[in-house]
MIDOKE-438342 format. One record per residue (C-alpha): residue number from 1; residue in one letter; x, y, z. Coordinates in nm, 2 decimals. Layout:
N
+-----+------+--------+--------+--------+
: seq : type :     c1 :     c2 :     c3 :
+-----+------+--------+--------+--------+
: NUM :    a :      X :      Y :      Z :
...
+-----+------+--------+--------+--------+
END
This chain:
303
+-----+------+--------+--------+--------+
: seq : type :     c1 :     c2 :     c3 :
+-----+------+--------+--------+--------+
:   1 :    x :  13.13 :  16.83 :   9.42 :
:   2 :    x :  13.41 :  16.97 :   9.18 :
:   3 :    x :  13.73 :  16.79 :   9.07 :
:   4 :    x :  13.90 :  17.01 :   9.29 :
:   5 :    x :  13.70 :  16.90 :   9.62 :
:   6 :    x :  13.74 :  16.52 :   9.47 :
:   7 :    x :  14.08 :  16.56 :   9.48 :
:   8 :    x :  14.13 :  16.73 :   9.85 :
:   9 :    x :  13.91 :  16.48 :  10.02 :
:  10 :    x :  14.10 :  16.17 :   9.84 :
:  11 :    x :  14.45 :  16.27 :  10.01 :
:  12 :    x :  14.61 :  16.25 :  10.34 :
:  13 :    x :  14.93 :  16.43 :  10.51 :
:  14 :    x :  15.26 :  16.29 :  10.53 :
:  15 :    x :  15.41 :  16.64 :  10.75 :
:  16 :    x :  15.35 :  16.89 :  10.55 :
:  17 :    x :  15.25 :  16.71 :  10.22 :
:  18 :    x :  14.91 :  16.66 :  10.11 :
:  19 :    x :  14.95 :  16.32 :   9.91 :
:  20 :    x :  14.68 :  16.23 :   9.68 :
:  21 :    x :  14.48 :  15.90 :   9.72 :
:  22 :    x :  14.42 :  15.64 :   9.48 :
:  23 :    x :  14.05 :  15.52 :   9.41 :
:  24 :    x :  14.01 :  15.13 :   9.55 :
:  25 :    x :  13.86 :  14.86 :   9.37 :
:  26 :    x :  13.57 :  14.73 :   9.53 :
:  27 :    x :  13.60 :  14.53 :   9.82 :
:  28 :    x :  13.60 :  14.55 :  10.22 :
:  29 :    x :  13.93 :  14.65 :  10.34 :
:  30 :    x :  14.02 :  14.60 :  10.73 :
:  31 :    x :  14.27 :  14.81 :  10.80 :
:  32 :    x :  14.48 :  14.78 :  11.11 :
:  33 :    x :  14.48 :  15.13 :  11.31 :
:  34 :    x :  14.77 :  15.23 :  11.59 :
:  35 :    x :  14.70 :  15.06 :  11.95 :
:  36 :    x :  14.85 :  15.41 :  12.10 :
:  37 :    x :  15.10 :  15.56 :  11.93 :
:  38 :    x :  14.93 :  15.74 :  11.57 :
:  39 :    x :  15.31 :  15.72 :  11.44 :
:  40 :    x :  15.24 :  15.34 :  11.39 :
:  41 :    x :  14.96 :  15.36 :  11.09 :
:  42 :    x :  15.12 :  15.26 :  10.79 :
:  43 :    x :  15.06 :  15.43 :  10.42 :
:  44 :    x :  14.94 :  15.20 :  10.28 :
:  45 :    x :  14.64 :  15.20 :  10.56 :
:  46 :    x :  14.62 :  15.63 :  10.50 :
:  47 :    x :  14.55 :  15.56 :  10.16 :
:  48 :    x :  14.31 :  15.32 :  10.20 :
:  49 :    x :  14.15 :  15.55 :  10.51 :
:  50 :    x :  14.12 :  15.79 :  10.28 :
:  51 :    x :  14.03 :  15.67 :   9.95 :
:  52 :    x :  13.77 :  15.47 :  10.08 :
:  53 :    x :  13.42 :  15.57 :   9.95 :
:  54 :    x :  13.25 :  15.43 :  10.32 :
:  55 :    x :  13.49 :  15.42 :  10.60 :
:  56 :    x :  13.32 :  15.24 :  10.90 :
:  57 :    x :  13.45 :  15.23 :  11.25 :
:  58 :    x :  13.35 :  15.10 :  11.63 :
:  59 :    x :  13.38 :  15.49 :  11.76 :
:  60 :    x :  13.32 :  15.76 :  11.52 :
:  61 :    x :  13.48 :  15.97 :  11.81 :
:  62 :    x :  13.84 :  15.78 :  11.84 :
:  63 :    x :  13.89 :  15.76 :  11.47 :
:  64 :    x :  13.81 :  16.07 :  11.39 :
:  65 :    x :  14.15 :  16.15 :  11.61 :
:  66 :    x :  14.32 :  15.96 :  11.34 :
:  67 :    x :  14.17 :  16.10 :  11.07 :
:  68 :    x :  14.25 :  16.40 :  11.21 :
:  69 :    x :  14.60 :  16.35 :  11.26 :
:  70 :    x :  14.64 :  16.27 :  10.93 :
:  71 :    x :  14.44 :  16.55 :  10.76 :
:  72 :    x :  14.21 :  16.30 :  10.60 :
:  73 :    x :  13.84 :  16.46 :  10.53 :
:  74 :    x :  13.67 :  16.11 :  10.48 :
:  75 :    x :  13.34 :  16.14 :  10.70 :
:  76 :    x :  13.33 :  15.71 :  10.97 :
:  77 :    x :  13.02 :  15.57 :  10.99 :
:  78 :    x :  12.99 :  15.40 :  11.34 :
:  79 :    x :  12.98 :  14.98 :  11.33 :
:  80 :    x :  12.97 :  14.81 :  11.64 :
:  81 :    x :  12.79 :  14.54 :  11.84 :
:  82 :    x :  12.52 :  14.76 :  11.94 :
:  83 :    x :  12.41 :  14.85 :  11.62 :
:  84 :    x :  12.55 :  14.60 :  11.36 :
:  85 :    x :  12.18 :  14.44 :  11.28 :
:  86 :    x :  12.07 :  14.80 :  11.16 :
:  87 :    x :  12.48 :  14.90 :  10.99 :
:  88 :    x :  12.56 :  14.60 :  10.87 :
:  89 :    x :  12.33 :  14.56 :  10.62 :
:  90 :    x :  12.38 :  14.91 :  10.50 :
:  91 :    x :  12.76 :  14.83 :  10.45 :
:  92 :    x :  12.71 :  14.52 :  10.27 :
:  93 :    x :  12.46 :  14.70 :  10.03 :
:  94 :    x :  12.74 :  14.96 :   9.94 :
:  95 :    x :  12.97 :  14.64 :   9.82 :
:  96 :    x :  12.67 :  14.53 :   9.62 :
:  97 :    x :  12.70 :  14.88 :   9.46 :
:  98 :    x :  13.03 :  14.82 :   9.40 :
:  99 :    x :  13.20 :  15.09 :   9.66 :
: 100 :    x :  13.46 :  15.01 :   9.82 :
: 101 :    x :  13.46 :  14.97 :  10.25 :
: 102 :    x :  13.68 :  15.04 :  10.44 :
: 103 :    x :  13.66 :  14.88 :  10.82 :
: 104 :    x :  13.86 :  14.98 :  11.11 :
: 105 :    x :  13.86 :  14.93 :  11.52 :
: 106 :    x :  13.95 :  15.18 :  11.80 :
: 107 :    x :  14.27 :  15.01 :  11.81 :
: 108 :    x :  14.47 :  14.77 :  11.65 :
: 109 :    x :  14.33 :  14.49 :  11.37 :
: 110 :    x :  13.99 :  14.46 :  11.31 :
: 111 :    x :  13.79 :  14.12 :  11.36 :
: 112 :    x :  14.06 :  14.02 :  11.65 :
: 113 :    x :  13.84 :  14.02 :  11.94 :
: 114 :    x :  13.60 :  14.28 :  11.81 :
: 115 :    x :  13.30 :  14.25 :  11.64 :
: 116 :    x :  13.41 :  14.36 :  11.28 :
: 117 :    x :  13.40 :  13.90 :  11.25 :
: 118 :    x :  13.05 :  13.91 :  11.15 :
: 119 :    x :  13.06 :  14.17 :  10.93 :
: 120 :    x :  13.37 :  14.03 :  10.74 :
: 121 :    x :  13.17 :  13.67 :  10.74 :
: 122 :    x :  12.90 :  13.82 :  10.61 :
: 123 :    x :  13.10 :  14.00 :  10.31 :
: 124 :    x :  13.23 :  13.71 :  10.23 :
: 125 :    x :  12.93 :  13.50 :  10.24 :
: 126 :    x :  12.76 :  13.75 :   9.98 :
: 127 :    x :  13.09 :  13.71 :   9.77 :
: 128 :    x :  13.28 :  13.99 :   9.77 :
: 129 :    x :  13.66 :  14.08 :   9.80 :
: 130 :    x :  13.82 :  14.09 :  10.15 :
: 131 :    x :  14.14 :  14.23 :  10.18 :
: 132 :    x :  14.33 :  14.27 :  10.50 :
: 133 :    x :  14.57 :  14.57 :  10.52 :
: 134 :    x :  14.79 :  14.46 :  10.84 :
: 135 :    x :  14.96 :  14.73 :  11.06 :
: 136 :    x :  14.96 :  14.73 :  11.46 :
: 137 :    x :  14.80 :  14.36 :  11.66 :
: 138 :    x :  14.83 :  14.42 :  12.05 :
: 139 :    x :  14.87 :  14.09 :  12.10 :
: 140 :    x :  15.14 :  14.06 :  11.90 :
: 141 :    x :  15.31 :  14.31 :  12.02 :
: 142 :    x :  15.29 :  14.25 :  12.37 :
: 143 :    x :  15.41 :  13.88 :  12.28 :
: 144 :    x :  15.73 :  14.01 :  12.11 :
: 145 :    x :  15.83 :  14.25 :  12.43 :
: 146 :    x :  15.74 :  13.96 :  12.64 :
: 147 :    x :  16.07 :  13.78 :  12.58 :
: 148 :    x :  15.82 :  13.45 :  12.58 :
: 149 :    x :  15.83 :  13.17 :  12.30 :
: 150 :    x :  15.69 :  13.26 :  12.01 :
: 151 :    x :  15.72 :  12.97 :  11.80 :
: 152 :    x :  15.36 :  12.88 :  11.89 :
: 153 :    x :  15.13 :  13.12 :  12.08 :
: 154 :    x :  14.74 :  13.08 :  12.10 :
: 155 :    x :  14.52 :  13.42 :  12.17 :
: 156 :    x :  14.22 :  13.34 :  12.39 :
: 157 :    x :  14.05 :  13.66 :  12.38 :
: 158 :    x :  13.93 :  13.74 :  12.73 :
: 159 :    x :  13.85 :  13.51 :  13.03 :
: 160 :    x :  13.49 :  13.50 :  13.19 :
: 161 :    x :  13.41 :  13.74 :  13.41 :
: 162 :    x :  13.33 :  13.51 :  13.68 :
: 163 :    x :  13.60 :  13.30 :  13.87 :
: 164 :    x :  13.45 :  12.96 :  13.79 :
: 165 :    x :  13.44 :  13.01 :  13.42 :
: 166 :    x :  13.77 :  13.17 :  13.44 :
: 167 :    x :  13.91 :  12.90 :  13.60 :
: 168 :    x :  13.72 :  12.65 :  13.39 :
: 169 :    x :  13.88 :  12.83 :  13.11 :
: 170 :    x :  14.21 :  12.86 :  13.20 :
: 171 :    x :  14.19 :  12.44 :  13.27 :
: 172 :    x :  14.10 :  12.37 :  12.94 :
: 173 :    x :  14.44 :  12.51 :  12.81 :
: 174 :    x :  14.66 :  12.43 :  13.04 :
: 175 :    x :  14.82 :  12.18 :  12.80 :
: 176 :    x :  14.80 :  12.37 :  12.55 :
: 177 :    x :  15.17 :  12.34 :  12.41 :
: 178 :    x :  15.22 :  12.71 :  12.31 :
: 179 :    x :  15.23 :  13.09 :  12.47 :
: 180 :    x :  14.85 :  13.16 :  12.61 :
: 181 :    x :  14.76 :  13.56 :  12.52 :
: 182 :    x :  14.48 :  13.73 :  12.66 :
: 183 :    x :  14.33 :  14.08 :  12.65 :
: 184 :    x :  14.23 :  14.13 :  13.03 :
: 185 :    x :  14.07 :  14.40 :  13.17 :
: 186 :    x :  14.26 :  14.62 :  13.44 :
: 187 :    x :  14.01 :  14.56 :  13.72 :
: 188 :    x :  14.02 :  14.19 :  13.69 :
: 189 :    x :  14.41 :  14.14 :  13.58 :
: 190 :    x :  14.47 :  14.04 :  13.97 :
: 191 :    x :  14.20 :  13.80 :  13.98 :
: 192 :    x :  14.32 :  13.61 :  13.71 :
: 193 :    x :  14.67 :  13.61 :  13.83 :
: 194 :    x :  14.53 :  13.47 :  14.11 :
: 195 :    x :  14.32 :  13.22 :  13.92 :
: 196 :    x :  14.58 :  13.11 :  13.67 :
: 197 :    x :  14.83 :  13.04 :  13.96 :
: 198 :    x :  14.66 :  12.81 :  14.10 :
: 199 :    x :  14.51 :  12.61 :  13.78 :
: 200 :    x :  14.82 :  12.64 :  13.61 :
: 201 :    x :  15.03 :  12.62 :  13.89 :
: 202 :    x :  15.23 :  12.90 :  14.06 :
: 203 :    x :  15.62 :  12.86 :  13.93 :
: 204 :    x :  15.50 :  12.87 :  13.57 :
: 205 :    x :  15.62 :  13.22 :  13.40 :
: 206 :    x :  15.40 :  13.51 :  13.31 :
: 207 :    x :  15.38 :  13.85 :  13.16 :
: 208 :    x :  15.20 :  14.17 :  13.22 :
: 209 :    x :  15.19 :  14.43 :  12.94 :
: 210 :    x :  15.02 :  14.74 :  12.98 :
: 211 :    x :  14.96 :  15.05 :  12.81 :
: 212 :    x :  15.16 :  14.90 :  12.48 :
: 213 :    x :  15.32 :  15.14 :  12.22 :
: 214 :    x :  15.19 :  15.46 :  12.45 :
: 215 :    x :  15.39 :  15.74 :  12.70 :
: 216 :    x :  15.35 :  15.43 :  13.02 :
: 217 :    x :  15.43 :  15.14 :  12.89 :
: 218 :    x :  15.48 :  14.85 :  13.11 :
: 219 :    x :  15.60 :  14.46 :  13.10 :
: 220 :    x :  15.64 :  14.36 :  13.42 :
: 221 :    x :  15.75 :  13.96 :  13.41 :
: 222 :    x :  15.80 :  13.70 :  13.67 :
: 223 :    x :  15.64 :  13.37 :  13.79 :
: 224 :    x :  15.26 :  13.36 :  13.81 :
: 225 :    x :  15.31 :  13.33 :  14.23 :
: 226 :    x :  15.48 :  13.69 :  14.19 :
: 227 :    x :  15.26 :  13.88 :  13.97 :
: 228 :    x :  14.96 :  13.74 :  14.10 :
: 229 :    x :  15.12 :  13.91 :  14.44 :
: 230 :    x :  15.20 :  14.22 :  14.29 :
: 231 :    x :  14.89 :  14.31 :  14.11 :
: 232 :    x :  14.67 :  14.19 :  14.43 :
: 233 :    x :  14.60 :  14.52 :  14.58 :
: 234 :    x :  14.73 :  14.72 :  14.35 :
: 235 :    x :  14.52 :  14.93 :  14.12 :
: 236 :    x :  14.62 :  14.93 :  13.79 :
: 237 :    x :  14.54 :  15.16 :  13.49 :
: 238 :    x :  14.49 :  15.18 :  13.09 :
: 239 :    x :  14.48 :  14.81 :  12.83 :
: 240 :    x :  14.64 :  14.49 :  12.99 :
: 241 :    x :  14.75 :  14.22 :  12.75 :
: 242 :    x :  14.84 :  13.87 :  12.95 :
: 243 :    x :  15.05 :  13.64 :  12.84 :
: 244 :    x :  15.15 :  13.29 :  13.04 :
: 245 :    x :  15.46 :  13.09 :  12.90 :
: 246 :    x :  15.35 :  12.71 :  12.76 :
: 247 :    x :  15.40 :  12.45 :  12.98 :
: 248 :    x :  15.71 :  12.27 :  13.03 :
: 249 :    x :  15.71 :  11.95 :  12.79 :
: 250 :    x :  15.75 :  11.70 :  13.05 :
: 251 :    x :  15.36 :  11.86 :  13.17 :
: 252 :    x :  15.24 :  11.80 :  12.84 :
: 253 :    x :  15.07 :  11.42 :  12.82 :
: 254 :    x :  15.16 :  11.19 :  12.61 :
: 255 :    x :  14.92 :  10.93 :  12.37 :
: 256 :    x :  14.99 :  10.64 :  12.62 :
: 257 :    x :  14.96 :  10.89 :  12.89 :
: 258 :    x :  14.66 :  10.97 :  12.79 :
: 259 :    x :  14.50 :  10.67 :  12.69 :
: 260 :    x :  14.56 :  10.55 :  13.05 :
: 261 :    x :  14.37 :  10.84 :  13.16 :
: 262 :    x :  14.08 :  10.80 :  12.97 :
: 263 :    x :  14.05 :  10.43 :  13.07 :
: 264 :    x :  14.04 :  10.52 :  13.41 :
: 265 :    x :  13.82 :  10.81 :  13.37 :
: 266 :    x :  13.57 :  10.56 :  13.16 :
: 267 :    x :  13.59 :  10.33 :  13.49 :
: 268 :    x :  13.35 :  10.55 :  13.69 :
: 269 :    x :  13.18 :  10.76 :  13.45 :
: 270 :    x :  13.01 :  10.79 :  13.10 :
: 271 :    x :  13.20 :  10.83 :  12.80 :
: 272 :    x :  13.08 :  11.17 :  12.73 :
: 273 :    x :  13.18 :  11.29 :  13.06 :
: 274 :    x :  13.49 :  11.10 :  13.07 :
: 275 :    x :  13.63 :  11.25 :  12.72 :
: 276 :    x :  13.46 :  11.61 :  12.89 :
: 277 :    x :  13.71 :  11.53 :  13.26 :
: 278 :    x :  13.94 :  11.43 :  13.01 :
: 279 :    x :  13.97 :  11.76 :  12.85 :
: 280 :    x :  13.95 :  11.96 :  13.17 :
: 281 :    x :  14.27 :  11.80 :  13.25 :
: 282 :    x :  14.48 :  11.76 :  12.96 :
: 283 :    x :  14.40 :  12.06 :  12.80 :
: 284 :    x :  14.34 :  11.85 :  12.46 :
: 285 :    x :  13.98 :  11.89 :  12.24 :
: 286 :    x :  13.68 :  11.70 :  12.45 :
: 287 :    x :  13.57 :  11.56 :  12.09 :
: 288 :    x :  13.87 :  11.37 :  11.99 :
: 289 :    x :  13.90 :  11.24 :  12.31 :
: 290 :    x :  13.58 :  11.12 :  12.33 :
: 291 :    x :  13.65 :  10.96 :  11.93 :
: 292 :    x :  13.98 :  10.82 :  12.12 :
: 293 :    x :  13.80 :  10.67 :  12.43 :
: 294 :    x :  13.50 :  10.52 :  12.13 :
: 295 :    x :  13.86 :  10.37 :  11.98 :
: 296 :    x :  13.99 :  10.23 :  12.31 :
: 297 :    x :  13.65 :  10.05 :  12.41 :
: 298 :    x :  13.61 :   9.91 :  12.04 :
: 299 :    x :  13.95 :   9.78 :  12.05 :
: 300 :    x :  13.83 :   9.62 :  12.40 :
: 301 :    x :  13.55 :   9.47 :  12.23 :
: 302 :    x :  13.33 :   9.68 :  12.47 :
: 303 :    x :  13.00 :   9.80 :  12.40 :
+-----+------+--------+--------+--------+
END
């Protein structure tokens, strides 16, 4: 390969422009692609798309769309949960070589929800240089539109599949003093409407976003009653992020609240299952409430 060659496949397009990349140091870069709309990647993340020396991605497919777009020759190498035992190890042998890696998802920032985490444990693990280049998050965005609080939010990934762990789920943080965001699929978005009405209780506020940054978007707010109505029968189409609004403070327990709870609780049942009820229905961590109920006995002079 001639400088010439070199100097064509390091570059990407700004309109009409080809504009040269730089070489990276060594290190594996995650660089947050567009959730929809390819006007959203940022330069810095071109640059690093296309000065990368290994540029590995879920669906060699959907990037190369990107790539593409941007008239960026690198060649993706496909990473994902199917196949990360056998790439994995390949991509952590070209930072031992001292190349740089660059990681992206179909969508959005890798390691949220995808399985770019073990690779970027592993990296760093074997000591070398992380470096996050942010750009487009679904969740955040959907959590901005929302018009809910975002002074403390907590993503939760997807529910279970199945209703009981769903609703298990949705019980454990239903204290939780913050906005609740999920990814959901759209064939299960009623369901869990459905599900989170009645665990977290009907009246509390909710929002649908679907099809963020693209031609349909959608945020479709209300109570959890009315978009657990809506969304019942109706088929619905393309990514779904969930959010549901925290609870209102006089819901959230407080320490003497939940001391009395425990005690009660530890009446009728063994510690470890107390502090495990007690979790269910405050929403607060199983193990410090089981270290809290150890306190209370010990302070009874219990055994």
């Amino acid at each position: 390969m001639n400088d010439e060659q070199k100097t064509i496949q390091r570059s990407y397009r700004i309109g009409n422009a080809a504009v040269p990349a730089r070489p990276l140091d060594p290190a594996l870069y995650l660089v947050a692609t567009p959730i929809g709309n390819l006007g959203d990647i940022t330069l810095r993340a071109l640059e690093t798309l296309a000065g990368a020396d290994v540029l590995a991605c879920e669906d060699t497919r959907v990037t190369r769309v990107l790539l593409d777009r941007y008239g960026i020759v690198n060649r993706p190498f496909a990473y994902h949960e199917h196949n990360a035992d056998e790439a994995g190890p390949k991509l952590l042998a070209a930072l031992d070589e001292g190349k740089s890696v660059a990681l992206v998802s179909d969508a959005g920032t890798p390691l949220v929800s995808d399985p770019g985490f073990r690779l970027g444990q592993m990296a760093i693990e074997a000591g070398h240089r992380v470096v996050p280049v942010p750009g487009p998050s679904a969740p955040l965005a959907a959590l901005v539109g929302s018009g809910m609080p975002s002074d403390a939010f907590l993503f939760a990934g997807f529910l279970p599949v199945k209703d009981k762990g769903r609703r298990d789920r949705l019980a454990e943080l239903s204290r939780v003093p913050a906005t609740l965001i999920f990814f959901e699929s759209p064939h299960r978005i009623g369901a869990s409407l459905a599900a989170a009405a009645d665990v977290l209780g009907g009246g509390r506020r909710a929002a649908v976003c679907r099809e963020l940054t693209k031609a349909f978007e959608e945020f479709r707010r209300g109570s959890l009653d009315q978009l657990s109505g809506y969304y019942a029968d109706r088929p619905v189409k393309g990514e779904v992020v969930l959010l549901i609004a925290p609870p209102e403070i006089d819901d959230v327990p407080g320490a003497m609240e939940v001391d009395v709870l425990l005690r009660e609780l530890a009446a009728s049942m063994p510690t470890s299952k107390a502090a495990a009820e007690g979790a269910r229905l405050t929403g607060l961590s199983k193990k410090d409430l089981y270290q809290r109920l150890l306190a209370l006995k010990g302070e009874a002079g219990e055994e």
